[in-house]
N, CA, C and O atoms as a GROMACS GRO file, in nm:
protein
  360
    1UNK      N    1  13.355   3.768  10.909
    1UNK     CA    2  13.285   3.850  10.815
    1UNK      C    3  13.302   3.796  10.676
    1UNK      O    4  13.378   3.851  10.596
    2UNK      N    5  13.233   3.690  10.645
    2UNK     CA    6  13.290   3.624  10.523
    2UNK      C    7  13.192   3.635  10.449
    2UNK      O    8  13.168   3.522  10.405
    3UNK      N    9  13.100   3.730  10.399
    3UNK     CA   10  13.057   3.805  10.331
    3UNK      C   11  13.054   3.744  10.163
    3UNK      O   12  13.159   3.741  10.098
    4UNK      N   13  12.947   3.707  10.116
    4UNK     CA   14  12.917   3.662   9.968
    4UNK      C   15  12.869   3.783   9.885
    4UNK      O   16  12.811   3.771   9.777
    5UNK      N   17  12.909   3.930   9.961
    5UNK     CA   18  12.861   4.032   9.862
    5UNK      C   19  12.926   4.065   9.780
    5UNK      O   20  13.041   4.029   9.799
    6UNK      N   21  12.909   4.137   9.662
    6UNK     CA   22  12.991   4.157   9.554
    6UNK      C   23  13.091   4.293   9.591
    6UNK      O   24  13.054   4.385   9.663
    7UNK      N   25  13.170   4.288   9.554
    7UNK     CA   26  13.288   4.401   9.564
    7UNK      C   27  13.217   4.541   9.561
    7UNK      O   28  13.113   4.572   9.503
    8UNK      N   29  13.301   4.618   9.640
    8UNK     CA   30  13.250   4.787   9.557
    8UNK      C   31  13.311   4.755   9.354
    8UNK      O   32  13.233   4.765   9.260
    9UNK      N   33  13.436   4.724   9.343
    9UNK     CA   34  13.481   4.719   9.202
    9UNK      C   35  13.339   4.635   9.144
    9UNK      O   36  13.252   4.670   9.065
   10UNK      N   37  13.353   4.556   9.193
   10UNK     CA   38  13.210   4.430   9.109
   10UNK      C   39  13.090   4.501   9.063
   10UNK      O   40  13.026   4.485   8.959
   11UNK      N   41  13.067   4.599   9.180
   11UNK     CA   42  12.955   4.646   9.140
   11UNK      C   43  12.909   4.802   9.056
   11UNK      O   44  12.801   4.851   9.022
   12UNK      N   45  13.096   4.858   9.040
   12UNK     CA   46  13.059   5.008   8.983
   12UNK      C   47  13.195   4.991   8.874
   12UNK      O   48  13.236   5.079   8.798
   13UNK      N   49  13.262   4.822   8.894
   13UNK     CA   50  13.337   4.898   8.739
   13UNK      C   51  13.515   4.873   8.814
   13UNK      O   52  13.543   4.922   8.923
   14UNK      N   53  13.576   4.824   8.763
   14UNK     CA   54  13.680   4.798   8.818
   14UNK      C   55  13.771   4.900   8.708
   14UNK      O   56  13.872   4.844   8.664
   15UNK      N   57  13.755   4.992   8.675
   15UNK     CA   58  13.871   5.092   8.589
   15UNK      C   59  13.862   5.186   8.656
   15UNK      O   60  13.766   5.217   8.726
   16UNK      N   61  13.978   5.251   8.641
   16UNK     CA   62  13.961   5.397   8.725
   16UNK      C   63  13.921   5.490   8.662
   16UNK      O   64  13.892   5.473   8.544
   17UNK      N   65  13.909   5.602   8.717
   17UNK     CA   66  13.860   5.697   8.688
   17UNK      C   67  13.884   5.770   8.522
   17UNK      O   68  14.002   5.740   8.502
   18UNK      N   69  13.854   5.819   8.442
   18UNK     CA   70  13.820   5.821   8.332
   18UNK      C   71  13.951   5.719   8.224
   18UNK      O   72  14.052   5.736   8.156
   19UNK      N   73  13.852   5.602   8.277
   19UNK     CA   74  13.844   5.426   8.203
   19UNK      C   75  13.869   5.441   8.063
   19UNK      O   76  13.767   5.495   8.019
   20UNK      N   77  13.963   5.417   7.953
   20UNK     CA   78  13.944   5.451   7.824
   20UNK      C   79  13.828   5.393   7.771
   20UNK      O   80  13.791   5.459   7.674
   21UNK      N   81  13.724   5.260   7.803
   21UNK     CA   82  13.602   5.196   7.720
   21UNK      C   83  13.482   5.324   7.783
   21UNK      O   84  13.380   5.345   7.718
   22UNK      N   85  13.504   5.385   7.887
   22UNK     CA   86  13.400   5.478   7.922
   22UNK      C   87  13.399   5.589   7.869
   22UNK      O   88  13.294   5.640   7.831
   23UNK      N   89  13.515   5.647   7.858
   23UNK     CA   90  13.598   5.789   7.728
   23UNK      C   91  13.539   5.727   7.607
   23UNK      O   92  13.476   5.823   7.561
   24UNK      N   93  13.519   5.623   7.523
   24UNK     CA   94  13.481   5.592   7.434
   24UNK      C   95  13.382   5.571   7.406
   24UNK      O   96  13.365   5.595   7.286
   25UNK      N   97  13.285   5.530   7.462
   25UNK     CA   98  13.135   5.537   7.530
   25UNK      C   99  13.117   5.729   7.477
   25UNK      O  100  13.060   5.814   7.409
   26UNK      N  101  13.178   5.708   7.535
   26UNK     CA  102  13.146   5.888   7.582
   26UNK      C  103  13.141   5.959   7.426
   26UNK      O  104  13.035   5.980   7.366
   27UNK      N  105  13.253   5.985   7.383
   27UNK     CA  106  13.269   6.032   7.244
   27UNK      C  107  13.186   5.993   7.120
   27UNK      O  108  13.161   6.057   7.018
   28UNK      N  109  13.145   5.849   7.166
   28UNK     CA  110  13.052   5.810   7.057
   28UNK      C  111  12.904   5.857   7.050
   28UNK      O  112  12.821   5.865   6.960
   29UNK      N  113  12.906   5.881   7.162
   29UNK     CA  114  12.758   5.907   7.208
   29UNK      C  115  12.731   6.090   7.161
   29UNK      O  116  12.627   6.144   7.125
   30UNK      N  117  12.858   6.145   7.177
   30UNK     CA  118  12.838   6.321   7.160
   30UNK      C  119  12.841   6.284   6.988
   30UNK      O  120  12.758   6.349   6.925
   31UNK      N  121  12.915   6.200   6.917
   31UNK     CA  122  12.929   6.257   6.761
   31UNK      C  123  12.800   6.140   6.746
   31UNK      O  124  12.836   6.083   6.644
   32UNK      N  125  12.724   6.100   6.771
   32UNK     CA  126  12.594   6.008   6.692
   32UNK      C  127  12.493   6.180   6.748
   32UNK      O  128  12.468   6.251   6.651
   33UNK      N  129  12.458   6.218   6.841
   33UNK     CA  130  12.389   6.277   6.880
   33UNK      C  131  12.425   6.467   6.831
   33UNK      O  132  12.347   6.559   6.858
   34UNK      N  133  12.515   6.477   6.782
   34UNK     CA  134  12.547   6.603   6.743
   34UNK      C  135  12.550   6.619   6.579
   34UNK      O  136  12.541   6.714   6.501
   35UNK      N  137  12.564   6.508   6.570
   35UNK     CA  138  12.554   6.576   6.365
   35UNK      C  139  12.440   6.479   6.296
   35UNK      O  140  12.369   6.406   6.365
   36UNK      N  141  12.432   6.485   6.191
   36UNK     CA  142  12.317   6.486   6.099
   36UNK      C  143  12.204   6.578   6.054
   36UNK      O  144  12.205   6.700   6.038
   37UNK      N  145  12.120   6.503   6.041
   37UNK     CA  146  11.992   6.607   5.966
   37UNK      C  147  11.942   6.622   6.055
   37UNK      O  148  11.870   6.722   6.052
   38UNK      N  149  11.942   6.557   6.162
   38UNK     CA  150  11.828   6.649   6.285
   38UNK      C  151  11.862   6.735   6.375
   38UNK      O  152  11.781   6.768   6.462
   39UNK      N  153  11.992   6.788   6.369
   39UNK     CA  154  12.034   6.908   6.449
   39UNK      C  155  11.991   6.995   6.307
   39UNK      O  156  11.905   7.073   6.345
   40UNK      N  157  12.015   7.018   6.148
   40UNK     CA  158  11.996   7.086   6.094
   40UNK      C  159  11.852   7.139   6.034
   40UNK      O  160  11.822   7.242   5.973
   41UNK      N  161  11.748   6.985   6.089
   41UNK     CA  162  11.606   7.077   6.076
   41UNK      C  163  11.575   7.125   6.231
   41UNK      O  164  11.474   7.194   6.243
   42UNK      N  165  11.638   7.102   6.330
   42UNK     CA  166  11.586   7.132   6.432
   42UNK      C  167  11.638   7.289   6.427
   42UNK      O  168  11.548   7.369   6.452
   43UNK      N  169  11.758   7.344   6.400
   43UNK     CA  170  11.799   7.489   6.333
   43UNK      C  171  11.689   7.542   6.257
   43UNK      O  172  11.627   7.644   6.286
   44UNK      N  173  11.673   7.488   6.185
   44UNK     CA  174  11.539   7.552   6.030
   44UNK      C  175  11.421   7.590   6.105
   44UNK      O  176  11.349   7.686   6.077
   45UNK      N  177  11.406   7.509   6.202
   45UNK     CA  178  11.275   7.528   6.253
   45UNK      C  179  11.255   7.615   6.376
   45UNK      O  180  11.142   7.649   6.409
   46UNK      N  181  11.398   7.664   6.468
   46UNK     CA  182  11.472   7.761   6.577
   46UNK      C  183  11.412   7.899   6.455
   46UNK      O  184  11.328   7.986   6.477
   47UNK      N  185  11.484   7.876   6.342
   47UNK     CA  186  11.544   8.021   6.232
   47UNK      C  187  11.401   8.059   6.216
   47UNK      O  188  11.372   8.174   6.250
   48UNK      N  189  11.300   7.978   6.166
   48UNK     CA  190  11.180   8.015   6.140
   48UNK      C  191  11.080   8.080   6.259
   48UNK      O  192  11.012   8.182   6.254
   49UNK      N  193  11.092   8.006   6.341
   49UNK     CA  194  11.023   8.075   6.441
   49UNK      C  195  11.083   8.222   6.478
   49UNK      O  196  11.013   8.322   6.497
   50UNK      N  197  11.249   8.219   6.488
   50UNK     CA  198  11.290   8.362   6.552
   50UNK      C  199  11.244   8.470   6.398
   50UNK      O  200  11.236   8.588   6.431
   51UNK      N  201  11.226   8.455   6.301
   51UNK     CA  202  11.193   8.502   6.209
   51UNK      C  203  11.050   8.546   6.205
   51UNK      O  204  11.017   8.655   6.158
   52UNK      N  205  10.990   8.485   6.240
   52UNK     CA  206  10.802   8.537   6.300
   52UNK      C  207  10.777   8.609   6.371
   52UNK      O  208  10.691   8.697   6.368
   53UNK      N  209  10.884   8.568   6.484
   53UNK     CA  210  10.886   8.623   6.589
   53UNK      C  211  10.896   8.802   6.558
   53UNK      O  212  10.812   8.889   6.581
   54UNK      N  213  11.031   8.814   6.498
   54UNK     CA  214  11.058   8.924   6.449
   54UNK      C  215  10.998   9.012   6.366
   54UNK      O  216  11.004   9.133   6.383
   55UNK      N  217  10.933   8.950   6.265
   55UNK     CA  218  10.851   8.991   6.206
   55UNK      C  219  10.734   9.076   6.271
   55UNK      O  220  10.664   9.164   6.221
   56UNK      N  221  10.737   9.012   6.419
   56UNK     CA  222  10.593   9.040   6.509
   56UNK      C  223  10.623   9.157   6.549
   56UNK      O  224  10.547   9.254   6.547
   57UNK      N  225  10.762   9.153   6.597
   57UNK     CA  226  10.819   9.289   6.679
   57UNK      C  227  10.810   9.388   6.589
   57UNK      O  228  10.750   9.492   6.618
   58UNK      N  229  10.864   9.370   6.475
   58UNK     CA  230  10.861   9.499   6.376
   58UNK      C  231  10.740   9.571   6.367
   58UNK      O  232  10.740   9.692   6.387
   59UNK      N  233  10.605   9.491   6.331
   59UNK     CA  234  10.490   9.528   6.297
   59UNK      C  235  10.461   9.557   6.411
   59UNK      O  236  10.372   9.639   6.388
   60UNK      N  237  10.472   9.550   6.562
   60UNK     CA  238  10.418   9.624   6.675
   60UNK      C  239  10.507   9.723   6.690
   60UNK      O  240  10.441   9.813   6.744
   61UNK      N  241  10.641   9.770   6.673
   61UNK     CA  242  10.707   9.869   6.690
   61UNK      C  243  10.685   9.965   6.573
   61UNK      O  244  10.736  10.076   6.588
   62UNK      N  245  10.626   9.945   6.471
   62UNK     CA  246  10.575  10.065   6.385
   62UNK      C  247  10.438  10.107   6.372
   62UNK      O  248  10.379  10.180   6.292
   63UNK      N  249  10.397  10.027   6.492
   63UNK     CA  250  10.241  10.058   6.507
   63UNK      C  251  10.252  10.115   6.599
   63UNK      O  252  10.163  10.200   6.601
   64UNK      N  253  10.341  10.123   6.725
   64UNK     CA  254  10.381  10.220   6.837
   64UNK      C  255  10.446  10.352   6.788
   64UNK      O  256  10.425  10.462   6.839
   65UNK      N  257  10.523  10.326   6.689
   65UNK     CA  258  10.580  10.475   6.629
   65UNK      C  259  10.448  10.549   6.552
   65UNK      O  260  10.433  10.664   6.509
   66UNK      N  261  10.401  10.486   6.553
   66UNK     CA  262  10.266  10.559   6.450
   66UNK      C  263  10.199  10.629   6.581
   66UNK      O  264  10.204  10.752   6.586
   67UNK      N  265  10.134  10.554   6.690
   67UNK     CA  266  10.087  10.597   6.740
   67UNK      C  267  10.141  10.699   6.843
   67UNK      O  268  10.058  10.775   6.893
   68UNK      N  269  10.257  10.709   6.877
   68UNK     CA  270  10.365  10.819   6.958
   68UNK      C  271  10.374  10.951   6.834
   68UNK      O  272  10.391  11.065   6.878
   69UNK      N  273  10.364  10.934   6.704
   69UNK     CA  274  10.349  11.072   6.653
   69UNK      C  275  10.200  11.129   6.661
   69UNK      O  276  10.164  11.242   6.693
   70UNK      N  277  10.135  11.033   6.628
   70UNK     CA  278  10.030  11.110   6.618
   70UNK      C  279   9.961  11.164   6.749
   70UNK      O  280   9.892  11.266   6.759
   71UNK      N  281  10.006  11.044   6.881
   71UNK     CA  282  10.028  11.128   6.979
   71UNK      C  283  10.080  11.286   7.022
   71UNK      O  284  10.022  11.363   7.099
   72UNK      N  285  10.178  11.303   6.966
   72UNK     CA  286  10.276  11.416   6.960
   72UNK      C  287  10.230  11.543   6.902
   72UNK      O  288  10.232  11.662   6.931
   73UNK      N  289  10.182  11.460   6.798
   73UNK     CA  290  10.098  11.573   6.710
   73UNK      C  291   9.990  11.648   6.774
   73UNK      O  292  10.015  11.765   6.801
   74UNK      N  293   9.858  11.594   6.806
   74UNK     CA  294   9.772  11.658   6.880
   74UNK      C  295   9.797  11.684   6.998
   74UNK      O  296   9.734  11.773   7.055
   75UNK      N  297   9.884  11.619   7.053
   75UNK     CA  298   9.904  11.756   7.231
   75UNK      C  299  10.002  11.882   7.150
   75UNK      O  300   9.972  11.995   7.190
   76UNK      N  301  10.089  11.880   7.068
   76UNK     CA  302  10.139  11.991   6.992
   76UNK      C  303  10.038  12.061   6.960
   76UNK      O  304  10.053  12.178   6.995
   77UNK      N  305   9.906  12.032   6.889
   77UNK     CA  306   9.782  12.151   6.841
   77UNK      C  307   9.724  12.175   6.977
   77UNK      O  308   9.721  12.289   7.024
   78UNK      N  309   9.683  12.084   7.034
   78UNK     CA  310   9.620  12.188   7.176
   78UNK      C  311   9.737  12.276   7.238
   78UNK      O  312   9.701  12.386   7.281
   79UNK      N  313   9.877  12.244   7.250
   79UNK     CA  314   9.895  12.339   7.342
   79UNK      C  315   9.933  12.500   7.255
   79UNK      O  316   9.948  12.608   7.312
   80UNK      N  317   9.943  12.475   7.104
   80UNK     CA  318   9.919  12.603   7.038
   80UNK      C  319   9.760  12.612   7.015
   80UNK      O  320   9.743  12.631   6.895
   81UNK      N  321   9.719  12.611   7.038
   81UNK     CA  322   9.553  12.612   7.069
   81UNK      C  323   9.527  12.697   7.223
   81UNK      O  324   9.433  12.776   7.232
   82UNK      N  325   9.608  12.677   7.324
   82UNK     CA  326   9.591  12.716   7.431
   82UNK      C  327   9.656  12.857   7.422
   82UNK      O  328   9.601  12.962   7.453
   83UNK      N  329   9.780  12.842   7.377
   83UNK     CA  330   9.856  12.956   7.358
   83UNK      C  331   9.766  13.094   7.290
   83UNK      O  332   9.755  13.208   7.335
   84UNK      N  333   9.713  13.037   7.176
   84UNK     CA  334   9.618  13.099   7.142
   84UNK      C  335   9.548  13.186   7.166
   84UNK      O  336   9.550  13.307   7.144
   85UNK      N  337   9.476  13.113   7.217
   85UNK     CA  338   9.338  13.162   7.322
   85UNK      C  339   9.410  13.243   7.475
   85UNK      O  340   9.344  13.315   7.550
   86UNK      N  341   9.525  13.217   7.488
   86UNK     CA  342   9.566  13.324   7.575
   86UNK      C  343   9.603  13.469   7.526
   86UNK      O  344   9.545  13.571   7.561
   87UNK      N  345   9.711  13.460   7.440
   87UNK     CA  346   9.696  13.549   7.308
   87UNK      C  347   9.626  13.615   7.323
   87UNK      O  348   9.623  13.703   7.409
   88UNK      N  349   9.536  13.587   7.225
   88UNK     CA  350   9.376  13.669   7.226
   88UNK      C  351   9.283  13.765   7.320
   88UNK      O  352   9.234  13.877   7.308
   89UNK      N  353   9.287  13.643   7.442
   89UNK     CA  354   9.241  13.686   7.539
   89UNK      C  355   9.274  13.850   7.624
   89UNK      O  356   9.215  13.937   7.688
   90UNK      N  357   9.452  13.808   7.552
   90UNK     CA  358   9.518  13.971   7.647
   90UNK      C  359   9.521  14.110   7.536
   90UNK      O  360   9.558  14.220   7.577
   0.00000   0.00000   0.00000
């Protein structure tokens, strides 16, 4: 079996398991990709939208409170309206 294939090591890395050049790899890659200006406009631009957003909710939740009183209101006059007319009636 005299085999000209390359090693399992040859072919995935002859360090063991967390390799210090791969730990280093590693760390460099989270602090290039985690700070600067483009995590902080990519925030600005998260803040702005949840801010519209909100804005949206407000203006439909006081257009629902508007419409639940004034709901409220006229089944309140018919049913003293009904009362009424029973009233009367006796």
């Amino acid at each position: 079996m005299g085999s000209k294939a390359p090693s399992w090591a040859d072919q995935w890395g002859t360090g063991s398991f967390g390799d210090e050049d791969d730990d280093d790899k590693l760390v460099t890659k989270k602090a290039s990709s985690g700070s600067g200006s483009g995590s902080s406009n990519k925030m600005t631009e998260v803040k702005a939208a949840a801010s519209a957003g909100f804005g949206k909710a407000k203006e439909a939740a006081s257009v629902g409170a508007q419409k639940v009183k004034s709901g409220t209101s006229v089944g309140i006059k018919w049913v003293k309206k009904q009362y009424q007319k029973k009233s009367s009636s006796t």
